[in-house]
N, CA, C and O of each residue as an XYZ file, in Angstrom:
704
protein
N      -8.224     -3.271      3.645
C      -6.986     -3.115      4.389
C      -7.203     -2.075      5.480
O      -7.940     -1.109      5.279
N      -6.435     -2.306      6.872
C      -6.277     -1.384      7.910
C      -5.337     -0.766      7.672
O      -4.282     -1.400      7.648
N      -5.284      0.688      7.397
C      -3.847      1.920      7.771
C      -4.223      2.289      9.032
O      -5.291      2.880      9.190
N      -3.122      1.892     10.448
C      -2.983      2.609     11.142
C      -2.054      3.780     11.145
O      -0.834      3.730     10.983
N      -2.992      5.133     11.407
C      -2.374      6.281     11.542
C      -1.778      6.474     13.310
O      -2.495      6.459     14.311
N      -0.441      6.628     13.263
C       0.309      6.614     14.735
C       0.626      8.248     14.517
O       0.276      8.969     13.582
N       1.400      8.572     15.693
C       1.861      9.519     15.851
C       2.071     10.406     17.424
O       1.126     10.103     18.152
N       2.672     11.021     17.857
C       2.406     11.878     19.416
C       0.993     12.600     18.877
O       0.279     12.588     17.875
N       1.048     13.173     20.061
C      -0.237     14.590     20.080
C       0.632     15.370     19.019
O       1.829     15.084     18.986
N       0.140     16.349     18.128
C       0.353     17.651     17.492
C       0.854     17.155     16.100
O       0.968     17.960     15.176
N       1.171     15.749     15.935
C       1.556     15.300     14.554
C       0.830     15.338     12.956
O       1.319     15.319     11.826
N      -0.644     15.402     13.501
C      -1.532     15.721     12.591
C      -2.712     14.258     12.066
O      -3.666     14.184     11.292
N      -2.037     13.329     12.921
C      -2.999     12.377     13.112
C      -4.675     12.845     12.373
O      -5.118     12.773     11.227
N      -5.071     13.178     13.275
C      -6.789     13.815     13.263
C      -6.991     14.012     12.086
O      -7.799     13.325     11.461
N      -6.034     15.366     11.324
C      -6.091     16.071     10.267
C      -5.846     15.414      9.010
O      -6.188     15.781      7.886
N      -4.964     14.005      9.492
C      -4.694     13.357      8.030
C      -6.448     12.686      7.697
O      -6.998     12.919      6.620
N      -7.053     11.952      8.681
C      -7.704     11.000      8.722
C      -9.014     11.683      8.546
O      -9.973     11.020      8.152
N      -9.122     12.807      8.774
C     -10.115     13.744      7.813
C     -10.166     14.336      6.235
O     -11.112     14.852      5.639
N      -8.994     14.105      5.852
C      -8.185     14.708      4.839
C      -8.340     13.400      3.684
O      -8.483     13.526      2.468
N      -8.252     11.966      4.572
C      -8.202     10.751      3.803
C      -9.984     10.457      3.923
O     -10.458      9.659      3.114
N     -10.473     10.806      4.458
C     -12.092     10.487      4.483
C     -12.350     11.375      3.471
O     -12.555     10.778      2.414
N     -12.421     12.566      3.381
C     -13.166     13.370      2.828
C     -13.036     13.439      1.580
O     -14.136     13.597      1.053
N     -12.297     13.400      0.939
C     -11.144     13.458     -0.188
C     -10.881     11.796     -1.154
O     -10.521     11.747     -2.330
N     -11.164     10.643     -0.306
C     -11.063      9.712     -0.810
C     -11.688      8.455     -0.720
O     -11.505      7.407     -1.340
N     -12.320      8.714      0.011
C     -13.819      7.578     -0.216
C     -12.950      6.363      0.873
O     -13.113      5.145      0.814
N     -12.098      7.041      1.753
C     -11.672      5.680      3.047
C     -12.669      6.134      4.241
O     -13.106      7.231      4.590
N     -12.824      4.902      4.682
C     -13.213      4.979      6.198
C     -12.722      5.265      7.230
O     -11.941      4.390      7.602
N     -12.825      6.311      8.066
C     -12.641      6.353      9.332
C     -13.016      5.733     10.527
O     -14.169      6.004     10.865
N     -12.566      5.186     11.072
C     -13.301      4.506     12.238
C     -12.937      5.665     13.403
O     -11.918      6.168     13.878
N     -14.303      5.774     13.561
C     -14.137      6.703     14.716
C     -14.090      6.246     16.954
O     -15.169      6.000     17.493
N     -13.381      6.239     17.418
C     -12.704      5.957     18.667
C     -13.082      5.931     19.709
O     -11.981      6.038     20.249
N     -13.872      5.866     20.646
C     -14.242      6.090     21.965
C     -12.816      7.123     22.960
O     -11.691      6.679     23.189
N     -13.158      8.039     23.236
C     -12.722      8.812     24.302
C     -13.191      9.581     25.553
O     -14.318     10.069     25.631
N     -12.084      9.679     26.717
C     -12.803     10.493     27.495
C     -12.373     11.716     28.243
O     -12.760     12.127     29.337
N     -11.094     12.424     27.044
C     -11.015     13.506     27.329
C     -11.587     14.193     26.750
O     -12.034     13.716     25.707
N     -11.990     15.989     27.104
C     -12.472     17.096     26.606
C     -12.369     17.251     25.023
O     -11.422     16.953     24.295
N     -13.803     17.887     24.638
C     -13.639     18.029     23.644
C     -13.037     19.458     23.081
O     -13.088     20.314     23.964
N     -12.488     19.931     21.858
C     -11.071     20.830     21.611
C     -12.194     21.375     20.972
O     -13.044     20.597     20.541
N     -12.359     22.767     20.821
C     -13.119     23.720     20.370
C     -13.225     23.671     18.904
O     -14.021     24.553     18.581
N     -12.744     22.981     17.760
C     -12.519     22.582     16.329
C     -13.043     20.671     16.072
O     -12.748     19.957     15.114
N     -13.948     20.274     17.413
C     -13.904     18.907     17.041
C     -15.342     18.912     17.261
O     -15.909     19.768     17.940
N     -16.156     17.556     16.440
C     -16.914     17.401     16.479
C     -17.432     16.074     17.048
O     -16.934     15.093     16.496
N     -18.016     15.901     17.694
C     -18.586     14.742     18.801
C     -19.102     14.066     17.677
O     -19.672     14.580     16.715
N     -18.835     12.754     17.890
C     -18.920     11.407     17.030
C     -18.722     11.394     15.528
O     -19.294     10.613     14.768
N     -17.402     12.827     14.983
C     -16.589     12.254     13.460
C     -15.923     12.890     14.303
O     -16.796     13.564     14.850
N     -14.735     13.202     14.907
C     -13.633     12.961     15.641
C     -13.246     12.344     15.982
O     -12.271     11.715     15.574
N     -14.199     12.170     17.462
C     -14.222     10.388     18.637
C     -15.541     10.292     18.897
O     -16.407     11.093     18.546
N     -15.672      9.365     19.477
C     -17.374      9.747     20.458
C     -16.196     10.076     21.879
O     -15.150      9.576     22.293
N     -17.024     11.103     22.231
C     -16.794     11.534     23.763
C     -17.572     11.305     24.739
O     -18.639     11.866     24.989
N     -17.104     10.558     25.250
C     -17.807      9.915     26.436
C     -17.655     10.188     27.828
O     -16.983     11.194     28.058
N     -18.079      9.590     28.790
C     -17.387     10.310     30.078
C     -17.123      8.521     30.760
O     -17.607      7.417     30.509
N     -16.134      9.041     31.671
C     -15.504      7.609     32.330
C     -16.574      6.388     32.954
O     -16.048      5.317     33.253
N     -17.993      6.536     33.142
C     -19.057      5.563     33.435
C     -19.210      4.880     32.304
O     -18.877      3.696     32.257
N     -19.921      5.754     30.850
C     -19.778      5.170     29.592
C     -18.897      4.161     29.304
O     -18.959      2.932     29.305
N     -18.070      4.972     29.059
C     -16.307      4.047     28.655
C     -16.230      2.462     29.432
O     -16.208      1.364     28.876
N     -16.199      2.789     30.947
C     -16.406      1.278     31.866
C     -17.308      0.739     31.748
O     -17.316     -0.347     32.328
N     -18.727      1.165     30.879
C     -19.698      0.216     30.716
C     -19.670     -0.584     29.508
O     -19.916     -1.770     29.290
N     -19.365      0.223     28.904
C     -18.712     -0.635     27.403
C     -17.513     -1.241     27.256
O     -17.359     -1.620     26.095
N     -16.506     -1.508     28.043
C     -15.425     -1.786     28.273
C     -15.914     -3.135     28.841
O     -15.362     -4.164     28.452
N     -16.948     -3.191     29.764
C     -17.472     -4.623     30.657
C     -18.179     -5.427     30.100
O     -18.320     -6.625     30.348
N     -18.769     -4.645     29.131
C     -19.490     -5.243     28.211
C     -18.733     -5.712     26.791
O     -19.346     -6.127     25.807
N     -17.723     -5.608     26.854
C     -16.830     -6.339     25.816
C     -16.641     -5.769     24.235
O     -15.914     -6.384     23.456
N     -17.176     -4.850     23.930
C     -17.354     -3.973     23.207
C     -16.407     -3.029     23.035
O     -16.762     -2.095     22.316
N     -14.899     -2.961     23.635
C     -14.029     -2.345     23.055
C     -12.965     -2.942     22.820
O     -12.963     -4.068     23.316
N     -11.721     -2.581     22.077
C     -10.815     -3.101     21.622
C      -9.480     -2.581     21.956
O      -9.820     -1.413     22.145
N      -8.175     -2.587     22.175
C      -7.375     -1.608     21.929
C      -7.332     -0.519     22.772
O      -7.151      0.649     22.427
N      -7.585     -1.131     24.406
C      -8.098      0.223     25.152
C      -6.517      0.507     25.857
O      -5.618     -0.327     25.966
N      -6.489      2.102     26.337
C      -5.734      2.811     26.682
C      -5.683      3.936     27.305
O      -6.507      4.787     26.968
N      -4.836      4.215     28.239
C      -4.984      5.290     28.992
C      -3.885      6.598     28.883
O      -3.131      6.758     29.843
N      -3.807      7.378     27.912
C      -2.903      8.287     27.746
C      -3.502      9.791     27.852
O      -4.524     10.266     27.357
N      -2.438     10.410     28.728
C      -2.375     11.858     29.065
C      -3.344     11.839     30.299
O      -3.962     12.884     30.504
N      -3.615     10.485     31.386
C      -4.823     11.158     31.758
C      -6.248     11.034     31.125
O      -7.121     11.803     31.527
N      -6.467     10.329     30.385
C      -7.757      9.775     29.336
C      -7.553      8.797     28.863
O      -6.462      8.452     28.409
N      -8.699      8.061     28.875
C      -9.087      6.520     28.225
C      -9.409      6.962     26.756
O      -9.883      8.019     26.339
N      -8.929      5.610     25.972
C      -9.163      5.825     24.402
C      -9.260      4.784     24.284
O      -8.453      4.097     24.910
N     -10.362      4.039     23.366
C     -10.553      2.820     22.650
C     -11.166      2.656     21.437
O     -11.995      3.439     20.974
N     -10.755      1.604     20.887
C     -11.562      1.156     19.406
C     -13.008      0.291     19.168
O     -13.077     -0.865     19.585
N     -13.745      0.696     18.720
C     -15.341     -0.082     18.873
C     -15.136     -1.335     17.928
O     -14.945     -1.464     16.719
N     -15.237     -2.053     18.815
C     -15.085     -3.685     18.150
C     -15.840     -3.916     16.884
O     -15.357     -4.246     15.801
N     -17.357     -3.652     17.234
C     -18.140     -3.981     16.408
C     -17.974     -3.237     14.639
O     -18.204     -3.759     13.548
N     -17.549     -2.030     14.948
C     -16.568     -1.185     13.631
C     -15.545     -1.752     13.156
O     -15.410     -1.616     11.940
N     -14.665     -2.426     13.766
C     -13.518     -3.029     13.618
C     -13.831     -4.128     12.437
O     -13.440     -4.386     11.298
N     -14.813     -4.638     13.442
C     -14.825     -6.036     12.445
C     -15.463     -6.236     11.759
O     -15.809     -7.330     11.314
N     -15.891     -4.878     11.410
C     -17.450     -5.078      9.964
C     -16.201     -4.598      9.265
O     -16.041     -5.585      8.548
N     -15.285     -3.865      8.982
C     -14.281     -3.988      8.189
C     -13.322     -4.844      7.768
O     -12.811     -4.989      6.657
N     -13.123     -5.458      8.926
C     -11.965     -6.655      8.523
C     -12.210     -7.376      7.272
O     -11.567     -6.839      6.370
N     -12.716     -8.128      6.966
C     -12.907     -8.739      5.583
C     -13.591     -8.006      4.325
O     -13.972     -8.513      3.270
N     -13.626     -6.956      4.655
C     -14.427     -5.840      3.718
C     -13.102     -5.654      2.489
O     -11.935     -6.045      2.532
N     -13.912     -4.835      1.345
C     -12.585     -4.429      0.388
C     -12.184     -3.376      0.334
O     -11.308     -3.096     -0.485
N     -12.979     -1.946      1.662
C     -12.573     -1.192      2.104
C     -11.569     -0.885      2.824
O     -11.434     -1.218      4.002
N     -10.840     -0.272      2.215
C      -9.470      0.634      3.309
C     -10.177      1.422      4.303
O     -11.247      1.921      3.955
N      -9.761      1.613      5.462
C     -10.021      2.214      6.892
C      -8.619      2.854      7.563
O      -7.463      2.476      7.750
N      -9.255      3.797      7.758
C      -7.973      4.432      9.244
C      -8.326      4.204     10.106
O      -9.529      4.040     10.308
N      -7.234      4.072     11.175
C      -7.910      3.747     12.426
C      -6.665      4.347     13.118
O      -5.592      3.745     13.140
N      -6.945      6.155     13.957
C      -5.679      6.450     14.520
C      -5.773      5.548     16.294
O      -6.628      5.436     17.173
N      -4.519      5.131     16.102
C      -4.180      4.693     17.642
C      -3.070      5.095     18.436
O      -2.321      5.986     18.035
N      -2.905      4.553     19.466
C      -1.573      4.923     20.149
C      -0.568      3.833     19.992
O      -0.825      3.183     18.978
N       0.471      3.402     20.620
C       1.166      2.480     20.915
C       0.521      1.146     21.367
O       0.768      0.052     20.859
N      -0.192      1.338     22.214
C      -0.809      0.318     22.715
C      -1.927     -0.478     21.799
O      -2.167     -1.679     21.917
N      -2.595      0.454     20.822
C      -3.349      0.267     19.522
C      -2.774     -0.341     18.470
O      -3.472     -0.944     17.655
N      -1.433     -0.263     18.351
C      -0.522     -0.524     17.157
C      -0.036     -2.498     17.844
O       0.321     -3.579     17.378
N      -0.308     -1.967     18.953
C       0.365     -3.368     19.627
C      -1.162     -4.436     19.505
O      -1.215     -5.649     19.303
N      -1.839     -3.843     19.630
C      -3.246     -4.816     19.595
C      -3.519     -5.444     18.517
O      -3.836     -6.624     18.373
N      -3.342     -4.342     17.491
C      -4.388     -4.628     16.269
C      -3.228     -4.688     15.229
O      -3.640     -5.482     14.384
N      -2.089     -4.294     14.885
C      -1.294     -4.652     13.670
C      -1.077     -5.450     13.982
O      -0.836     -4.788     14.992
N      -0.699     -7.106     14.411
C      -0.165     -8.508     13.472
C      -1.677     -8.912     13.472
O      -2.271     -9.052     12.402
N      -2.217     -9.076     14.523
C      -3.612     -9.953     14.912
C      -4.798     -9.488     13.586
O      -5.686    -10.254     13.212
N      -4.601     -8.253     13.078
C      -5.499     -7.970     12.012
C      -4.885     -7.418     10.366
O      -5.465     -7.003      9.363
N      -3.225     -7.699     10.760
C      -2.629     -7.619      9.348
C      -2.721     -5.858      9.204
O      -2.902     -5.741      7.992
N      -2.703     -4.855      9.612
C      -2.916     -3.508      9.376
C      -1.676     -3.094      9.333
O      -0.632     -3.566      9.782
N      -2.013     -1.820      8.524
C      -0.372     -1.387      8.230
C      -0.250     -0.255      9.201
O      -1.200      0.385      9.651
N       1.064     -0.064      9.488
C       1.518      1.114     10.181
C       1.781      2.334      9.433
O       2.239      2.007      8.338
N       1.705      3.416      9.529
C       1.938      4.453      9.421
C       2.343      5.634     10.381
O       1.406      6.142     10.997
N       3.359      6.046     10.555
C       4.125      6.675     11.300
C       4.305      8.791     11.336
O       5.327      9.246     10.824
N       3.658      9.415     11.716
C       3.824     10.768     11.014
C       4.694     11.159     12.211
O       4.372     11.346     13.384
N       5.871     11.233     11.608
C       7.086     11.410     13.180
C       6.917     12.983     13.008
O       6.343     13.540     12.072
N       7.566     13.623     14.162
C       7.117     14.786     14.413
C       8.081     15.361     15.488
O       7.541     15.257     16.590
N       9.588     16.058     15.587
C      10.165     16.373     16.809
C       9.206     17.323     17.834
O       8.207     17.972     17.522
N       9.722     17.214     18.904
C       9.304     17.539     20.122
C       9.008     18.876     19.823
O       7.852     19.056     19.439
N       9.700     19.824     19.890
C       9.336     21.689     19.593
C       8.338     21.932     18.145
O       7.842     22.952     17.665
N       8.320     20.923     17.849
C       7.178     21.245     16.561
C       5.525     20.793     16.857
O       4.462     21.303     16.504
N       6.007     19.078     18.025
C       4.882     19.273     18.686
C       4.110     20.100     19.593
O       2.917     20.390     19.685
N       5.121     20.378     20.208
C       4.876     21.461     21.564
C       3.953     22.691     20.538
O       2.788     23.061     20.689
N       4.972     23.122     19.482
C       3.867     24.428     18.874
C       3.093     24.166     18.426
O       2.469     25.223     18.518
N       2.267     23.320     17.745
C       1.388     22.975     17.009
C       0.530     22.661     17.816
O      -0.628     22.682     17.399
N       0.864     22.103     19.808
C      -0.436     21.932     20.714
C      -0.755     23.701     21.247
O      -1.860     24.221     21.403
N       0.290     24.188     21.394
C       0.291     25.662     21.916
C      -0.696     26.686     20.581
O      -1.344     27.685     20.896
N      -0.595     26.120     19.036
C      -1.494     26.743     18.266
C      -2.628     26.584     17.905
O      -3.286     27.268     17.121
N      -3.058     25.170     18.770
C      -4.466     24.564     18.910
C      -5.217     24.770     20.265
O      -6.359     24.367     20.485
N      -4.256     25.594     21.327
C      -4.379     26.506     22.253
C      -4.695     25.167     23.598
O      -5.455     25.359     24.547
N      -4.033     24.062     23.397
C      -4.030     23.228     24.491
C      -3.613     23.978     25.682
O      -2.917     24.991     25.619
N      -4.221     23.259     27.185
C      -3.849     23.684     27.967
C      -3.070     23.446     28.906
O      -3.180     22.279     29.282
N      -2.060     24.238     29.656
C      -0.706     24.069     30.093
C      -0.487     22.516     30.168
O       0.347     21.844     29.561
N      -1.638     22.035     31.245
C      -1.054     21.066     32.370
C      -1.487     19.849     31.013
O      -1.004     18.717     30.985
N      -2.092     20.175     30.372
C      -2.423     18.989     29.339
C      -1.690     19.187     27.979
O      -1.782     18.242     27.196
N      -1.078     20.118     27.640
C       0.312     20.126     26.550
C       1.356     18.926     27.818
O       1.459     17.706     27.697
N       1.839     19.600     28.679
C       2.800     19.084     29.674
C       2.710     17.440     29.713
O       3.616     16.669     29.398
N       1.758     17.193     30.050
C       1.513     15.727     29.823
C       1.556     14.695     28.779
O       1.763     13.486     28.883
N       1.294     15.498     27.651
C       1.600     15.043     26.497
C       2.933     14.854     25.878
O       3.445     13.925     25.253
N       3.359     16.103     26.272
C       5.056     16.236     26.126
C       5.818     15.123     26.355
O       6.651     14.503     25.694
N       5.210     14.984     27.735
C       5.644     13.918     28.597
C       5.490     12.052     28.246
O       6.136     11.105     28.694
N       4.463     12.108     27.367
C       3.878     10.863     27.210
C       4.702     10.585     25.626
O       4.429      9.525     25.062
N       5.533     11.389     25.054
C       6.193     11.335     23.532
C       6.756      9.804     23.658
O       7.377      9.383     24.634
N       6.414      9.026     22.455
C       6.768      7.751     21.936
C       6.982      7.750     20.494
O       6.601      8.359     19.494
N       7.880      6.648     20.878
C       8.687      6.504     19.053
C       8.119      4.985     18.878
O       8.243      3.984     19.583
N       7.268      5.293     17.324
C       6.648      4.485     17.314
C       7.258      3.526     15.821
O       6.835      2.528     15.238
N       8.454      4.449     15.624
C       9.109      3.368     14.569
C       9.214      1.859     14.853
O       8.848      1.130     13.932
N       9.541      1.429     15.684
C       9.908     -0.063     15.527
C       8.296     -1.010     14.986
O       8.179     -2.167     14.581
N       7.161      0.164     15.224
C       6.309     -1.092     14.712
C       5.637     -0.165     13.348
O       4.587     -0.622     12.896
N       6.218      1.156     12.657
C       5.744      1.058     11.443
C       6.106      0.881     10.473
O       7.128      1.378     10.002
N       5.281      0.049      9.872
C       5.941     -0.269      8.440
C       6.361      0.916      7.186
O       6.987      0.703      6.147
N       5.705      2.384      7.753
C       6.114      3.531      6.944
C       6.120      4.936      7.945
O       5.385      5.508      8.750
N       7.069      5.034      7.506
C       7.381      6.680      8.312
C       7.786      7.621      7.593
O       8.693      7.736      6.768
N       6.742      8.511      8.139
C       6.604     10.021      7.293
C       6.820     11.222      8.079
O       6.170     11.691      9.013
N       8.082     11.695      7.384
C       8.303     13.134      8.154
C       6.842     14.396      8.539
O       6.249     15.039      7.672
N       6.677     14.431      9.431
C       5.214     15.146      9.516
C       5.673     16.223      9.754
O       4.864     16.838     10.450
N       7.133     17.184      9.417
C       7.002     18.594      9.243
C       6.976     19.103      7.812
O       7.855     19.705      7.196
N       5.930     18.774      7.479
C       5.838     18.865      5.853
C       4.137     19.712      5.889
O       3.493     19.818      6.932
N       3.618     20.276      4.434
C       2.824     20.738      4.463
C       1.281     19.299      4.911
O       1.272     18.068      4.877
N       0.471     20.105      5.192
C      -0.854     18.967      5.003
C      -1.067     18.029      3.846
O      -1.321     16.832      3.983
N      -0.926     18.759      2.510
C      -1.482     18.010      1.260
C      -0.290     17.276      1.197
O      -0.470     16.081      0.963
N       1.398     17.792      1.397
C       2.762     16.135      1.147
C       2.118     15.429      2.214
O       1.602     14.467      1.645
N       1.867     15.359      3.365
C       1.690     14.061      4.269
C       1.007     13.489      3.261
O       1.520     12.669      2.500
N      -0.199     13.885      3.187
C      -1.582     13.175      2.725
C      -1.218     13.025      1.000
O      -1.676     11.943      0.631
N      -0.826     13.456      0.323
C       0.364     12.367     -0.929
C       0.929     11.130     -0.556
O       0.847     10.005     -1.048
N       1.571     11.628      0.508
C       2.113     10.378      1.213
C       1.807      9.677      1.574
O       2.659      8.794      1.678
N       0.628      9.375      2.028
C      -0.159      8.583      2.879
C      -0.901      7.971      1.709
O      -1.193      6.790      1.896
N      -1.271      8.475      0.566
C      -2.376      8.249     -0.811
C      -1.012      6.965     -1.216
O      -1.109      5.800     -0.831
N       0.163      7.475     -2.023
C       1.346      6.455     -2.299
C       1.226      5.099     -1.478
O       1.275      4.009     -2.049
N       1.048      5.244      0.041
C       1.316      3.760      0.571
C      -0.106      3.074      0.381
O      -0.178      1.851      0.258
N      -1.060      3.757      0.363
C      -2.196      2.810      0.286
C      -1.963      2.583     -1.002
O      -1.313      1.550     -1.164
N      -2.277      3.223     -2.121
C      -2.081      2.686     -3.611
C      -1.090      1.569     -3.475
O      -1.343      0.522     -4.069
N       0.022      1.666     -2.755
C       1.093      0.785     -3.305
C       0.398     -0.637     -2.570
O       0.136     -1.686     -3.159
N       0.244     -0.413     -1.493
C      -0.376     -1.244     -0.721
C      -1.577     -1.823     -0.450
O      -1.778     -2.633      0.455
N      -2.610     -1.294     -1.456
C      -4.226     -1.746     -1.260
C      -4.046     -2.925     -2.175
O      -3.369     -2.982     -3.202
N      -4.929     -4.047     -1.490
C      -5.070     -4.970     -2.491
C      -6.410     -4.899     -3.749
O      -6.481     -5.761     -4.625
């Protein structure tokens, strides 16, 4: 099964999907990006970070999935990851945006997962990961409600370990 992890910037996305790898024997699929990397991330178990030639060469070459342009940066899903999972009996995360949720939940049956998050909680949580002005601002700016396409929504002003309870409950309930 696919859990897509949704959410704005500062929701904890990243942190769940490390939290569900490490801890529980799921897969992460890790993302193609081509913004900066954040002083706490690690190049290829985060995203692969790429720079915008990369990205368009693999993009032409058909090799991505689910591509998108938010805050000012391209983000995509590596096909070939994608679909060595699909028929697998492995559970996978796969965090996306809106445009990710629109690609890949009906066409691959994946579930949604939602870590909603109000605006001033995002804002602090990018300001305590020490984002910078013009790129908090943008993000701010880019906030989407991604309820209408998840099938579960989780208050994400909760500690780390309730999300990730939470997140353990829907797969159990939901893994085949």
């Amino acid at each position: 099964m696919i859990y897509l992890i949704v959410g704005n910037s500062g929701s904890g996305k990243t942190t769940q999907a490390k939290l569900l790898k490490e801890n529980n024997n799921l897969h992460k699929i890790i993302t193609y990006t081509t913004r900066e990397i954040r002083p706490d991330e690690i190049n290829n178990i985060d995203y692969h970070f790429i720079d915008i030639n990369t990205f368009k060469e693999l993009k032409n070459q058909n090799k991505l999935i689910a591509i998108t342009k938010f805050a000012n940066n391209y983000y995509a899903v590596p096909k070939n990851e994608l679909l060595k999972y699909i028929d697998s009996n492995k559970s996978t995360i796969l965090i996306v945006d809106l445009q990710g949720v629109k690609d890949l939940k009906d066409e691959f049956k994946a579930i949604c997962i939602y870590l909603k998050l109000d605006k001033i909680n995002l804002e602090n949580r990018m300001i305590k990961r020490n984002e910078k002005e013009h790129i908090l601002e943008d993000r701010l700016r880019e906030i989407q409600d991604y309820s209408k396409y998840a099938d579960y929504i989780i208050n994400a002003n909760k500690s780390e370990e309730e999300i990730n309870n939470e997140i353990l409950n829907i797969i159990k309930k939901t893994s085949v």
